[in-house]
C-alpha positions in Angstrom: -31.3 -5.0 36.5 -30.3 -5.6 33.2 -31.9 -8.9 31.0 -29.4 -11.7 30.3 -30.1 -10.3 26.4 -28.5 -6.8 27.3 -25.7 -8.5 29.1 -25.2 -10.8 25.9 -25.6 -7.9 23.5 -22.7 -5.8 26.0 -20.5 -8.8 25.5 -20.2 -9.1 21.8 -17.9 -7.0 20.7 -15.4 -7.8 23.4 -15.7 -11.3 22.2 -15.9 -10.5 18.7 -12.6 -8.7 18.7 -11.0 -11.5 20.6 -12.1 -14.2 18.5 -10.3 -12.2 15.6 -7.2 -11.5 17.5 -6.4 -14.5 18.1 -7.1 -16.0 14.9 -4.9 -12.8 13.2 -2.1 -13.5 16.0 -1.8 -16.8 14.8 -1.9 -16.1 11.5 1.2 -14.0 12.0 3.2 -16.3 13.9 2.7 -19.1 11.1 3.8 -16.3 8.2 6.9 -15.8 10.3 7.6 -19.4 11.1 7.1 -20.4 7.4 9.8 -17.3 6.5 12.2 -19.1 9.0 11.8 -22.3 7.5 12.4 -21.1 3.9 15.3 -18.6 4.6 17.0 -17.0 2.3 13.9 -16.9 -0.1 13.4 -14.7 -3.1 11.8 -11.5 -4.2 7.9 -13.7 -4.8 8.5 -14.9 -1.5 9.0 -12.5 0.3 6.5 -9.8 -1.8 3.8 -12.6 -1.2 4.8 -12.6 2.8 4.5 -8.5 2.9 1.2 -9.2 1.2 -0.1 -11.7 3.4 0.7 -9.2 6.6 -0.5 -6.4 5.3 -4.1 -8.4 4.5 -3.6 -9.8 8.1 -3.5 -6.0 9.5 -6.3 -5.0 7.0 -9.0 -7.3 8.1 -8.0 -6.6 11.9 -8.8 -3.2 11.4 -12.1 -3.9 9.4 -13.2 -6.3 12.1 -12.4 -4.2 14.9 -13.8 -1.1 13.7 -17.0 -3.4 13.1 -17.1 -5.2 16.3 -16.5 -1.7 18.4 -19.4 -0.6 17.2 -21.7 -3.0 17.4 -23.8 -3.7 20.9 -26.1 -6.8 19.5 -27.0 -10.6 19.7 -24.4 -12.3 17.5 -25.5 -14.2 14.9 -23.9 -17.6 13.5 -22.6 -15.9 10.1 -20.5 -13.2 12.2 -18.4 -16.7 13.3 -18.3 -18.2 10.2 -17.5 -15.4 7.8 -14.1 -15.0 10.1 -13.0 -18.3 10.1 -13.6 -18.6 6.2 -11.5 -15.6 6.1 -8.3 -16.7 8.4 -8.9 -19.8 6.4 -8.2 -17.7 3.4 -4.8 -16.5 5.2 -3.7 -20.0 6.1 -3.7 -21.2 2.7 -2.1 -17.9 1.3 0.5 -18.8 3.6 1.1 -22.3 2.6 2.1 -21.1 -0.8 4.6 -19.5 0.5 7.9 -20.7 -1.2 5.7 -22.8 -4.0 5.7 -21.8 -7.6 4.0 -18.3 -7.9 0.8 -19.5 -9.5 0.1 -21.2 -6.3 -0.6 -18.1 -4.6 -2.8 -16.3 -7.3 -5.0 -19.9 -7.3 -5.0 -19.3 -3.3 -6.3 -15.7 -3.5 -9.4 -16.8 -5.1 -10.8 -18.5 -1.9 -9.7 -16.0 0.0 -10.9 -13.2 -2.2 -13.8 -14.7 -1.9 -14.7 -15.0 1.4 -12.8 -11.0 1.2 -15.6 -9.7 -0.5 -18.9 -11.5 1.5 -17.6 -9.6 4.9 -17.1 -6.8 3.2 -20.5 -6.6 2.1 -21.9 -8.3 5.3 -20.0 -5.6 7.4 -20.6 -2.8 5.3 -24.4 -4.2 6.1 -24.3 -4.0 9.3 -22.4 -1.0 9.8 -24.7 0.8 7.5 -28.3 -0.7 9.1 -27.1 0.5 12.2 -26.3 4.1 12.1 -27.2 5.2 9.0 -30.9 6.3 8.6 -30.8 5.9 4.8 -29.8 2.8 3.2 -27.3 4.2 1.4 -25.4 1.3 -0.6 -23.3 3.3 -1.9 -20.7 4.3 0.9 -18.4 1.1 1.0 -19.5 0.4 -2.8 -15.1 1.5 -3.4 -14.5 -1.4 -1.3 -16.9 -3.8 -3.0 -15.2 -2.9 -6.0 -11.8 -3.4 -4.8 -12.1 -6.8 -4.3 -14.4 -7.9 -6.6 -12.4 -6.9 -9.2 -9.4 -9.1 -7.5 -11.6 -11.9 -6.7 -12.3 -11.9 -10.8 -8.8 -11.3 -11.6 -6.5 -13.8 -9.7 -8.0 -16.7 -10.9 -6.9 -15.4 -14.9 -3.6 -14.6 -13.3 -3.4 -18.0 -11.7 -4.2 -19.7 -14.7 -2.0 -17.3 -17.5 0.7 -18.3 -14.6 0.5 -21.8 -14.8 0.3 -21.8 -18.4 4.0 -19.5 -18.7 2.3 -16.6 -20.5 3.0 -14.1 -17.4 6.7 -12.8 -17.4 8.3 -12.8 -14.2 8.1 -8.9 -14.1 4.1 -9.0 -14.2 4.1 -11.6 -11.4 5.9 -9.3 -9.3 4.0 -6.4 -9.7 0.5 -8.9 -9.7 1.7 -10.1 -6.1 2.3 -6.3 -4.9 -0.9 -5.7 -6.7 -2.6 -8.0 -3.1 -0.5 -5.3 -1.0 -1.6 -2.3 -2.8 -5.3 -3.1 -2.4 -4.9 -4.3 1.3 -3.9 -0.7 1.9 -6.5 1.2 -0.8 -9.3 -1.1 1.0 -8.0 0.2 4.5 -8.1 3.3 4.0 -11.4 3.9 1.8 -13.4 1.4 4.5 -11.9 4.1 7.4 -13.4 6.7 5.4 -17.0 4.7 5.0 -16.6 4.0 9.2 -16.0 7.8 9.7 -18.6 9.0 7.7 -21.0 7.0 9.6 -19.8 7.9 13.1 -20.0 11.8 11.8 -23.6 11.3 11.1 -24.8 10.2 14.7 -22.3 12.3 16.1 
């Protein structure tokens, strides 16, 4: 007969990955409402919407890649990291339509709480079927969005101040797309390599 802890630790990532959805789902539905309401918008607009989604479908797939994995006790950080990040995606979203440095100043936070899962998943992935610490494997992904999380704030300020030209901005918010899709695919490669080793 299995212990209520066995039972709890069989639950988690079925509640994990729910918890996410649903917090993801939403945060779809309000990108699309908010695209309703300001129809027709412009080019930042709608680069910054195509952004947004594209982060929304990148931290599903980090999350669900984690949680499908992982037969444990939960802890109060696995909750609180997620709702920091939808947090992030809310406010992204509220810029929509608003002056462009609105959304750089918004990555920051969300950047932010972007780069402590990736190293707390990355953690947890790696404590629990690697043998080795090896720091190293999602190290690309750190990178990635450290190096964001330092450079959207500058961008958010040089914005404010007029010293971007609207050509940078454009290619600044498609910048958030690019590294959405970069971070997806390097993190899939750090998830396979582990799976392959216990394989």
């Amino acid at each position: 007969m299995k212990s209520n802890k066995e039972k709890i630790e069989k639950l988690f990532p079925s509640v994990y990955i729910t918890l996410i959805s649903i917090l993801l789902g939403f945060a779809v539905e309000d990108v699309i409402s908010r695209l309703r309401e300001l129809a027709p918008f412009d080019i930042y607009t709608a680069l910054s919407a195509i952004g947004i989604l594209s982060g929304i479908i990148t931290a599903w797939v980090g999350y669900s890649f984690v949680s499908m994995t992982q037969e444990r006790l939960p802890r109060i950080v696995d909750a609180v990291h997620v709702f920091f990040l939808a947090f992030g995606f809310y406010l992204l979203i509220t810029t929509l339509g608003m002056e462009v440095w609105w959304f750089f100043a918004a990555l920051c936070p969300y950047f932010g709480a972007a780069l402590f899962a990736t190293i707390y998943n990355g953690n947890i992935l790696i404590q629990s079927f690697s043998t080795a610490y090896d720091w190293q494997l999602f190290l690309p992904d750190r990178l990635i969005v450290a190096i964001a999380f330092v450079l959207y704030p500058i961008c958010a300020w040089m914005s404010l101040e007029e010293m971007l030209p609207p050509e940078i901005e454009l290619c600044l918010i498609a910048y958030y797309s690019i590294t959405n899709i970069l971070w997806t695919y390097l993190f899939y490669r750090g998830w396979s390599k582990l799976i392959n080793e216990v394989v």
